[in-house]
BAPA-770738 format. One record per residue (C-alpha): residue in one letter; x, y, z. Coordinates in steps of 0.02 Angstrom, whole numbers, always signed. Layout:
REM residues N
@resn a, u X, v Y, w Z
...
***
This chain:
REM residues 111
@resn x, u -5525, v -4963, w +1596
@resn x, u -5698, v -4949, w +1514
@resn x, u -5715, v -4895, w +1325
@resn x, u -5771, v -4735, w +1276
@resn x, u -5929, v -4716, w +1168
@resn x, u -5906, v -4594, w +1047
@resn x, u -6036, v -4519, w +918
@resn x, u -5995, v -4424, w +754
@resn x, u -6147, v -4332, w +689
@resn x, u -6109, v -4398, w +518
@resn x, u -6243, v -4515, w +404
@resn x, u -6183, v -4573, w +268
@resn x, u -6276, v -4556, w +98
@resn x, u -6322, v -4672, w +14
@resn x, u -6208, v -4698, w -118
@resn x, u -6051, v -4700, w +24
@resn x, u -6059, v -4896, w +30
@resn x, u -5871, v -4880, w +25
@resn x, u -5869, v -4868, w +206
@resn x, u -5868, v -5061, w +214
@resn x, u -5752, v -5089, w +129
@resn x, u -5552, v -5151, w +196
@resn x, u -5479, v -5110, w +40
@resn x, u -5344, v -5004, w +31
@resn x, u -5360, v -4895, w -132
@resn x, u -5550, v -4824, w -166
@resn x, u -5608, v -4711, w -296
@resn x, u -5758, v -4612, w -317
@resn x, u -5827, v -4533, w -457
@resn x, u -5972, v -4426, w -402
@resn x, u -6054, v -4262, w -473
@resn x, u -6000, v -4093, w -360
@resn x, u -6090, v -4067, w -227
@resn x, u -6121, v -4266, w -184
@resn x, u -6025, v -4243, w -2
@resn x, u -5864, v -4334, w -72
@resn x, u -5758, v -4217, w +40
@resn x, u -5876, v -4279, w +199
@resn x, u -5871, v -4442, w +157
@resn x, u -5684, v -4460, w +152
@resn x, u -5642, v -4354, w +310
@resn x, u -5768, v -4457, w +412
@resn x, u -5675, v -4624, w +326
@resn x, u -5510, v -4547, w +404
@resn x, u -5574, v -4512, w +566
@resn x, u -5652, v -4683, w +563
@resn x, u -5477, v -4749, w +550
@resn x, u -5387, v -4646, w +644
@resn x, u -5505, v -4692, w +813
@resn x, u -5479, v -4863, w +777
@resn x, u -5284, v -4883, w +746
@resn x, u -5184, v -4798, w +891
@resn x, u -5028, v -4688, w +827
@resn x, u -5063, v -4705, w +653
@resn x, u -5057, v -4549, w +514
@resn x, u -5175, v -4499, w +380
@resn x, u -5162, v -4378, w +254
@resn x, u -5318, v -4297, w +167
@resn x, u -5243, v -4204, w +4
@resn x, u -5346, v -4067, w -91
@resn x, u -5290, v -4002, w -288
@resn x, u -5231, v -3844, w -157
@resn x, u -5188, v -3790, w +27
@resn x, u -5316, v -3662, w +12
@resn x, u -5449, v -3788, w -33
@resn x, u -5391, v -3896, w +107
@resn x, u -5409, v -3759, w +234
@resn x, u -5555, v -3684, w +140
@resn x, u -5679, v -3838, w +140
@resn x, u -5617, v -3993, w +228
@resn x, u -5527, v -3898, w +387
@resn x, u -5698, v -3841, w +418
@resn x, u -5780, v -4024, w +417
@resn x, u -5667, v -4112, w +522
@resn x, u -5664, v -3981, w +660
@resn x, u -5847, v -3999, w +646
@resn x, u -5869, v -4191, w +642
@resn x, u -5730, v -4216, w +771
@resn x, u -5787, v -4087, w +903
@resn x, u -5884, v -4229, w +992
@resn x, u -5698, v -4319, w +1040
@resn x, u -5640, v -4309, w +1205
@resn x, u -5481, v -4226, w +1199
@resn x, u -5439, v -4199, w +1020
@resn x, u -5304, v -4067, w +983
@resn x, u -5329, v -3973, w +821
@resn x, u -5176, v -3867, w +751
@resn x, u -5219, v -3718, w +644
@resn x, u -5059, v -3665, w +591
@resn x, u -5023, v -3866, w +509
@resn x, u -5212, v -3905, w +483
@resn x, u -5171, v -4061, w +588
@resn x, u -5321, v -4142, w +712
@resn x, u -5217, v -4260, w +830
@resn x, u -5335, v -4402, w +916
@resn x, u -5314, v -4437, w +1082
@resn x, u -5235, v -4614, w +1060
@resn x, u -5098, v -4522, w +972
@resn x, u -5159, v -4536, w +780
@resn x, u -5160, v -4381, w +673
@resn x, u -5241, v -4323, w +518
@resn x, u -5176, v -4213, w +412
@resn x, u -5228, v -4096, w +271
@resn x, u -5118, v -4061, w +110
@resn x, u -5120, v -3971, w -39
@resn x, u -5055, v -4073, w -202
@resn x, u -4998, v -3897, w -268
@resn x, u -4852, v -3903, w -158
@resn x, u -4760, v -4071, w -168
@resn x, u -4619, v -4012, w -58
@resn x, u -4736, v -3981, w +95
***
């Protein structure tokens, strides 16, 4: 079976070296509006078309900011994957090798 090309209209700025990294942990401290929140949801999808049935979790300060901003850029940036499945009511993208992202809110733990 032949592999699949895909392309994600995302370019990383410059700052975003972070992308080359294998480290586990990263932080960023960058000024608002310096496309943290597109940086890190391209970083998950990165990972999650590379390891098969794997989960990733991308957790705003709220839900609402979650669905709000970074719903929004993941639909977008993924739309270019062959069979993707995206679940509104969970705000969960599910990869066709059987990996999911996630989105959260940190103002409900329990969820």
């Amino acid at each position: 079976m032949g592999e699949i090309k895909i392309i994600i209209p995302y370019k990383p700025r410059p700052w975003a070296t972070f992308h080359e990294t294998n480290k586990r942990w990263i932080v960023l401290v960058l000024h608002r509006r310096a496309g943290k929140s597109t940086a890190a949801i391209n970083h998950l999808q990165r990972d999650a078309i590379k390891i098969p049935n794997a989960r990733f979790a991308y957790i705003s300060p709220t839900y609402k900011q979650s669905k709000n901003i970074a719903w929004d850029l993941l639909k977008h940036y993924a739309r270019s994957i062959p069979n993707i499945e995206f679940n509104e009511a969970e705000l969960t993208a599910k990869y066709p090798n059987g990996s999911k992202i996630t989105l959260y809110g940190a103002d409900n733990p329990d969820r």
